[in-house]
C-alpha positions in Angstrom: -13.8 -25.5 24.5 -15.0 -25.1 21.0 -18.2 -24.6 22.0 -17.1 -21.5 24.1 -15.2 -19.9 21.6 -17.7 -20.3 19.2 -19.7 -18.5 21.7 -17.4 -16.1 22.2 -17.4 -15.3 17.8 -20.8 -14.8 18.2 -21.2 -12.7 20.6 -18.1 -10.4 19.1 -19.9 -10.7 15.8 -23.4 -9.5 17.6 -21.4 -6.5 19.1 -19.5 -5.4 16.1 -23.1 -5.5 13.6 -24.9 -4.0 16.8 -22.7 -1.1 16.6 -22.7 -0.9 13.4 -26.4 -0.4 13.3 -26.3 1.8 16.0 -23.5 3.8 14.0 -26.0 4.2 10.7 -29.2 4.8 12.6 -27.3 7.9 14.8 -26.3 9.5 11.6 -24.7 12.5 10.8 -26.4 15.5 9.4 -24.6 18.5 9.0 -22.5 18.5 5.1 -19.4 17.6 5.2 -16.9 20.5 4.4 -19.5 23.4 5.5 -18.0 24.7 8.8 -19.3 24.0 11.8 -21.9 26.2 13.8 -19.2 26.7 16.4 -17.2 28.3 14.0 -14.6 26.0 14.4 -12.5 23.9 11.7 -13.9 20.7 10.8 -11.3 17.5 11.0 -11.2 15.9 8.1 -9.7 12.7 7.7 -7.9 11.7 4.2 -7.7 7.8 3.8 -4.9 7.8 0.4 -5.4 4.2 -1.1 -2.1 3.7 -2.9 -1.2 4.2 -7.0 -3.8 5.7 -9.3 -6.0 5.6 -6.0 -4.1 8.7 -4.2 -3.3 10.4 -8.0 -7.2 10.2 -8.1 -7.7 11.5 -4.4 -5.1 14.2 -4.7 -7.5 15.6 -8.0 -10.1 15.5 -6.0 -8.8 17.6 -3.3 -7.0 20.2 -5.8 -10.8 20.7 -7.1 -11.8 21.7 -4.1 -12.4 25.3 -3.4 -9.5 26.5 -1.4 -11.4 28.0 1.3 -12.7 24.8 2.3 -9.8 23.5 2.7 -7.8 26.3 4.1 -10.6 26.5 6.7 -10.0 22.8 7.7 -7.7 20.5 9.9 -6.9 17.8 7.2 -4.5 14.6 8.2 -4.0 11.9 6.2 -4.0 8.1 6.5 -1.7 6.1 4.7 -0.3 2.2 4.7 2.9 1.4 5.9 4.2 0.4 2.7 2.8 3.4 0.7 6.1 6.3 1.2 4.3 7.6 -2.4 1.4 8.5 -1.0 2.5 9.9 2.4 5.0 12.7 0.2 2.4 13.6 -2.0 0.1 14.7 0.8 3.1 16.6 2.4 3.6 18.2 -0.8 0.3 19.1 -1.0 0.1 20.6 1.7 3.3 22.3 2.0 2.4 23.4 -1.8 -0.9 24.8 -1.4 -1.1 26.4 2.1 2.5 26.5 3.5 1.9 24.1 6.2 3.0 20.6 7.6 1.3 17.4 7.1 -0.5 15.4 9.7 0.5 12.0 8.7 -0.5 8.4 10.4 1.1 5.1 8.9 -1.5 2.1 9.4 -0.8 -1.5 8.5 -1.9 -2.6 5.0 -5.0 -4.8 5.4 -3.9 -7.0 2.6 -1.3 -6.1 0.3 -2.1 -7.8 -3.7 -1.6 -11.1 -4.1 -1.2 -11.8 -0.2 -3.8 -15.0 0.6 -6.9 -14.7 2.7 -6.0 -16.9 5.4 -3.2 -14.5 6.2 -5.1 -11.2 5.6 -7.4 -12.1 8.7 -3.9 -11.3 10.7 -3.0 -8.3 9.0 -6.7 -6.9 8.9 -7.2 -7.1 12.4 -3.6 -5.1 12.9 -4.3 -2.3 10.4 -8.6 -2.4 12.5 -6.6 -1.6 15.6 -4.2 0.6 14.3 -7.4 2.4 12.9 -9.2 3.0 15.9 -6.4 4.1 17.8 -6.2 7.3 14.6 -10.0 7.4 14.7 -9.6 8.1 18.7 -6.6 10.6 18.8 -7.6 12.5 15.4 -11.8 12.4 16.5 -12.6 13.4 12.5 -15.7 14.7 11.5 -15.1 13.8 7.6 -13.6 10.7 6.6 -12.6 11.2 2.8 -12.2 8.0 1.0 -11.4 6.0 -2.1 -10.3 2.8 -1.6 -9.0 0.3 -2.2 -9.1 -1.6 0.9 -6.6 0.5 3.3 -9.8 2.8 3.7 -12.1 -0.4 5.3 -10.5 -0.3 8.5 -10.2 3.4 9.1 -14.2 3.0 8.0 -15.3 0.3 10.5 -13.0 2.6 13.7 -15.4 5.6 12.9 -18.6 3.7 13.2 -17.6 1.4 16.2 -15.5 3.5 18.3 -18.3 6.1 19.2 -20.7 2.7 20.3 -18.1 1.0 22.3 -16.3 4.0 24.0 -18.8 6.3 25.5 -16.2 8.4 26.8 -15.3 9.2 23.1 -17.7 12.4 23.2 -17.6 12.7 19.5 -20.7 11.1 16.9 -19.1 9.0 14.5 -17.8 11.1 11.2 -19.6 11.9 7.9 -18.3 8.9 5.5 -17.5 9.9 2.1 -16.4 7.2 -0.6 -15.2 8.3 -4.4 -15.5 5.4 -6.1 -12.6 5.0 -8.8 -12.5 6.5 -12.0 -11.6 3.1 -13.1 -15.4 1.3 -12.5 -16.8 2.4 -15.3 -20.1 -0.7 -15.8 -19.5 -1.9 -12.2 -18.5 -1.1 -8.7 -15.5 -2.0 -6.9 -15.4 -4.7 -4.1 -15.1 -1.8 -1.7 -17.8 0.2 -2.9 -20.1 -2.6 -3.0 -19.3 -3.1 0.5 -19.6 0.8 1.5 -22.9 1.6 -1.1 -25.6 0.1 0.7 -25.4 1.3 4.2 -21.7 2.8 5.2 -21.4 5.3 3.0 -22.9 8.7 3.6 -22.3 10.0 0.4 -21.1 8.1 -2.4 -19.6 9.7 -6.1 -19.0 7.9 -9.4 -17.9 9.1 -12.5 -20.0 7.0 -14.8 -23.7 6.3 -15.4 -23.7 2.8 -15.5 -21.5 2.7 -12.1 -24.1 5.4 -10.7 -27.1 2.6 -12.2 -25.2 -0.1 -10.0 -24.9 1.5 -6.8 -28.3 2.7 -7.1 -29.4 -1.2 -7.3 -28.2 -1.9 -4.0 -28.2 1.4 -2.3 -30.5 2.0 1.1 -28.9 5.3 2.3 -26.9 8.1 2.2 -26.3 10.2 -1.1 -25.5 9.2 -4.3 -24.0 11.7 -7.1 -22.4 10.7 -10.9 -19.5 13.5 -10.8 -18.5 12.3 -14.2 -18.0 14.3 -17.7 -20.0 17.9 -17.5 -20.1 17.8 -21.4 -22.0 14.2 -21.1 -24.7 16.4 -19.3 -25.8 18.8 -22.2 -25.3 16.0 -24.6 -28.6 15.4 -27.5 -30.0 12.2 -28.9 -28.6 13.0 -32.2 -25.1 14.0 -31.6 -23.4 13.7 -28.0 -21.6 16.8 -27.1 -18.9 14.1 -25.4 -17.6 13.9 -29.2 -17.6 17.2 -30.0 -14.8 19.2 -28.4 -14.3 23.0 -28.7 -12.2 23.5 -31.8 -9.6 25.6 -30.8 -9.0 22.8 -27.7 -8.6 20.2 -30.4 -6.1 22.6 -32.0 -4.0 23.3 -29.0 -3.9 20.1 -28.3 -2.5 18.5 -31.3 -0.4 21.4 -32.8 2.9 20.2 -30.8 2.3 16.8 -32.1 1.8 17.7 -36.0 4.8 19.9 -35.6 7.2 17.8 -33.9 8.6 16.8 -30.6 9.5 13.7 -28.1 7.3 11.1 -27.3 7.6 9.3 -23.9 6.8 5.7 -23.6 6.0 4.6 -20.1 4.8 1.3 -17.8 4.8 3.0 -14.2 6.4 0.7 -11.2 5.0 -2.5 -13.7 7.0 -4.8 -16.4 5.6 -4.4 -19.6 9.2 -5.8 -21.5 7.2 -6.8 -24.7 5.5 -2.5 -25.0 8.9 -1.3 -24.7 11.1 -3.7 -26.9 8.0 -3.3 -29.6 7.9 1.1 -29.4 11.8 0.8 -29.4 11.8 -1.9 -32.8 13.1 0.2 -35.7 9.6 0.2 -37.8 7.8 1.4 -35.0 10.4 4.6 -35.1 10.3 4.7 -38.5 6.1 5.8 -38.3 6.0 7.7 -35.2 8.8 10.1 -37.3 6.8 10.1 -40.5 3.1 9.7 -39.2 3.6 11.6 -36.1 6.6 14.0 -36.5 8.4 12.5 -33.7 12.4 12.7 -32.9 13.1 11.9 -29.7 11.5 8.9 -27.8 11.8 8.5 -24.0 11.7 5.3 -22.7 10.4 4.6 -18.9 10.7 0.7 -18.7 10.2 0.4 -15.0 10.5 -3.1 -13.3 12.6 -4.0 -16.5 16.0 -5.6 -16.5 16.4 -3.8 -19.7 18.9 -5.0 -22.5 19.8 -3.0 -25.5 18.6 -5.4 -28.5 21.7 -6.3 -30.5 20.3 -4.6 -33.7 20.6 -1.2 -32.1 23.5 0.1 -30.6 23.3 1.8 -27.5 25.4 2.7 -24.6 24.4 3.7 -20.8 25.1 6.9 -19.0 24.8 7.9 -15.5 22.4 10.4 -14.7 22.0 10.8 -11.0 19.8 14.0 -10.9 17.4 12.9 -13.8 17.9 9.0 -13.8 19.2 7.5 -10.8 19.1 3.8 -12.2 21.1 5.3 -15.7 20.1 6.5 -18.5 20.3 4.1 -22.1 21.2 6.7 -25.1 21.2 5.1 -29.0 19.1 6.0 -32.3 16.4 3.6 -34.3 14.8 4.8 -37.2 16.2 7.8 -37.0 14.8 9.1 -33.5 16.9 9.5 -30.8 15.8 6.9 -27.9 16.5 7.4 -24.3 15.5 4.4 -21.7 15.3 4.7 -17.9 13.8 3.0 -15.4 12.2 6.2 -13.6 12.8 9.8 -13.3 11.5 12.5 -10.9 8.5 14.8 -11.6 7.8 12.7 -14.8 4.2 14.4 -14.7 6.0 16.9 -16.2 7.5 14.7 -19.0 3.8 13.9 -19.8 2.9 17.7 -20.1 5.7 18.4 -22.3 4.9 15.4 -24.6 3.5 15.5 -27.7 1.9 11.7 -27.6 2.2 9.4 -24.7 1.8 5.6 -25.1 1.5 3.5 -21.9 0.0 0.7 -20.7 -3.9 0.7 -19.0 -2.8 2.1 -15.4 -5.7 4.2 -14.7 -3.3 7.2 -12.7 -1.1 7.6 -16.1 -4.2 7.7 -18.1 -6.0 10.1 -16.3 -2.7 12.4 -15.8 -2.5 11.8 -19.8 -6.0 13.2 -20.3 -5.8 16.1 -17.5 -2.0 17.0 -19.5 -4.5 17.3 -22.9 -2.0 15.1 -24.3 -3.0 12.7 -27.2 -2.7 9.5 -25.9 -2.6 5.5 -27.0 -3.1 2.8 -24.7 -1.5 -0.6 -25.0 -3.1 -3.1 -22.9 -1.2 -5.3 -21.1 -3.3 -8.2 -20.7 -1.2 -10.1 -18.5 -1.3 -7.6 -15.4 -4.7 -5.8 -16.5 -7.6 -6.2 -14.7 -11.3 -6.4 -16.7 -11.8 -2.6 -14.6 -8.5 -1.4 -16.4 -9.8 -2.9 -19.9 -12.8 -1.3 -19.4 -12.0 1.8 -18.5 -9.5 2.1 -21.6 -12.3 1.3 -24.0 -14.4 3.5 -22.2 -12.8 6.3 -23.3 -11.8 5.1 -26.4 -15.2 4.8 -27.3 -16.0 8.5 -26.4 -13.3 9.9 -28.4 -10.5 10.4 -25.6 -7.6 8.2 -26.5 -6.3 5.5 -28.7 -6.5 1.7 -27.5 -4.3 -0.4 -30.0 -3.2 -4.1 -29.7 0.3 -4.6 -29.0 0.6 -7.6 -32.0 -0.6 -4.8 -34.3 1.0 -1.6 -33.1 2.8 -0.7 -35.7 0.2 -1.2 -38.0 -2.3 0.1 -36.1 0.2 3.5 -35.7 -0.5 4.8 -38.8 -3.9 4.4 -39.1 -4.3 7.2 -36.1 -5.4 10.7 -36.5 -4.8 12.3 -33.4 -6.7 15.3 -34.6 -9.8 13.6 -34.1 -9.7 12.9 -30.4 -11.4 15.0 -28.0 -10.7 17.2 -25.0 -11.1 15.0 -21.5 -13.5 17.1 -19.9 -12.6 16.2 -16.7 -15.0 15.7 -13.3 -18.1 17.9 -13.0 -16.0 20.3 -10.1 -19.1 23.0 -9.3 -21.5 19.0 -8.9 -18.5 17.9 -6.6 -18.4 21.0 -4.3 -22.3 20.8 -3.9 -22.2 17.1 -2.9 -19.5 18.3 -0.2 -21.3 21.2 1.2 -24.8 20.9 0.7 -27.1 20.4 2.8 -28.7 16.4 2.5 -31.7 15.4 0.8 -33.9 12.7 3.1 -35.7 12.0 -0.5 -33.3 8.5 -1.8 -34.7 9.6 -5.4 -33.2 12.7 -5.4 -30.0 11.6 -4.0 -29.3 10.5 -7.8 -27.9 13.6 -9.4 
């Protein structure tokens, strides 16, 4: 019996790799978002990871001209446990071209934390789940970012042309963005996707670009990182040297006054918030930075009042559904929630944001041109997170402090000095969507 089933693997293993082969040799070769010569749409399918994954997708797809998107049939993929991701695609849509939102719920292959053993289970659930999309949706783009929600939906496209020939349909263009979070190294999934899955595969740093070129045998690869990077000159690099009058925008609302908001996402950061709440911290941010008003988002928290400050709880249905935590320390006003709606729009009011190393908050921080510090919080953080936070610290973006020294740390800080985010290279992002492809691998590596 064993020996037959072990047969049985093998053979299911031989078929699966043989298809796969078959799926990379019979490549596509029209771009991806150029219209078809029919004239028809193209189908573009949208895997949203889940986090800063979709934050990063849905920046991606708001880059894109909007005639090549208009002129498409986008639907999205999403996990079953992901409602954030499935509203932001229907307010994307609904926002940008007053239309509905094709929407299909998969499985989660493996949710964090979740063990190996049981993944295999789950995998296979959310692998047929995909082909069954992949079948009924027939995309000719699959749009993806990881982190793993996006394997299955990958494998479906390349298998389900080889094993149904009744399909009628070649197996769709695969493009993976790899997160804004690898800066020195790729992601499990993109090291999975780089060498041969992959059609065309987009970083946003050089040494992530160096890596995937290491093990890269196909397909294109492009670095759509900073465009001031590009012009930069052995002497100075331009990455430090922001336009003036961007530096001044960007800090006069600080130097003048206004709220800061404090916040730690869907995570538990207790030590950040009791710390940015203590009555020293307050103290500097009103004197060093000109704040009077701090907002508070603790998230996960069971948050407590400490018994040296005073304060009392509110309901706030419409702006806080959890309550709202109202008192004074060091003479700025402090409000605490656990979350409010459209807090993106908290951030673009701020004048400084401090937050933890979630790479979504940081890079809405940075697109906001709000001066930013970063508080590590080396319990949850991953080496990407840390090195993405000192990433940009090091080119002049934000601020990373240590939470034992924060206060310390605070006044030290010239927000003057840090730079405009550039933001992705949009016109080199458009060209690796809707140019034709190079056959030369060397000059895949824009």
């Amino acid at each position: 019996m064993a020996f037959f089933l072990i047969l049985l693997a093998t053979i299911l293993i031989g078929v699966m790799l043989g298809s796969l082969m078959w799926g990379i040799v019979a490549q596509r070769v029209v771009p991806p978002l150029r219209t078809r010569d029919s004239g028809g749409p193209l189908k573009v399918g949208v895997v949203l990871g889940s986090g800063g994954h979709t934050s990063e997708m849905m920046r991606i797809l708001k880059a894109l001209p909007h005639s090549h998107w208009e002129n498409s049939q986008p639907f999205y993929v999403v996990s079953n446990t992901d409602q954030h991701s499935a509203q932001l695609a229907r307010d994307f849509e609904r926002s940008s071209f007053k239309r509905g939102v094709i929407l299909n719920v998969i499985p989660r292959a493996r949710e964090v934390g979740q063990s190996y053993f049981t993944s295999v289970w789950t995998t296979l659930l959310a692998f047929w789940s995909s082909l069954k999309v992949v079948y009924r949706e027939k995309p000719c783009v699959l749009l993806t970012n990881g982190p793993g929600v996006c394997l299955p939906v990958i494998l479906a496209g390349f298998l389900l042309p080889a094993w149904c020939p009744w399909y009628g349909r070649r197996r769709p263009i695969v493009v993976y963005l790899e997160s804004f979070t690898c800066v020195e190294h790729l992601s499990l999934t993109g090291k999975l996707l780089a060498p041969f899955l992959a059609d065309i595969f987009t970083v946003h740093w050089e040494a992530a670009q160096v890596a995937a070129a290491r093990i890269r045998w196909r397909g294109q690869l492009y670095c759509i990182g900073n465009k001031t990077k590009r012009n930069e000159n052995a002497a100075e690099p331009a990455l430090h040297t922001a336009d003036a009058h961007q530096v001044a925008s960007l800090h006069q609302q600080t130097m003048t006054g206004g709220h800061a908001l404090v916040t730690v996402g869907s995570t538990r950061f207790d030590e950040l918030i009791y710390a940015v709440s203590d009555t020293a911290v307050c103290k500097t941010l009103q004197v060093h930075f000109g704040i009077d008003k701090l907002l508070l988002q603790y998230g996960a928290m069971d948050f407590k009042p400490p018994t040296n400050q005073p304060m009392k709880r509110y309901d706030d249905p419409v702006n806080a559904p959890g309550g709202v935590w109202r008192g004074t320390s060091g003479g700025v006003v402090i409000e605490a929630f656990a979350y409010r709606p459209k807090l993106e729009q908290y951030i673009l009011n701020a004048s400084l944001v401090i937050t933890h190393a979630g790479a979504g908050t940081i890079l809405e921080c940075l697109n906001a041109r709000c001066p930013t510090i970063v508080v590590p919080n080396r319990r949850l953080m991953s080496d990407h997170q840390l090195e993405l936070a000192n990433a940009l610290m090091h080119r002049g973006y934000l601020y990373c402090v240590s939470l034992q020294q924060l206060c310390g740390q605070l006044q030290t800080l010239d927000l003057s000095k840090l730079s405009v985010y550039p933001g992705i290279d949009e016109d080199l992002l458009i060209a690796a969507l809707t140019s034709p492809p190079v056959q030369n691998k060397n000059e895949f590596e824009k």
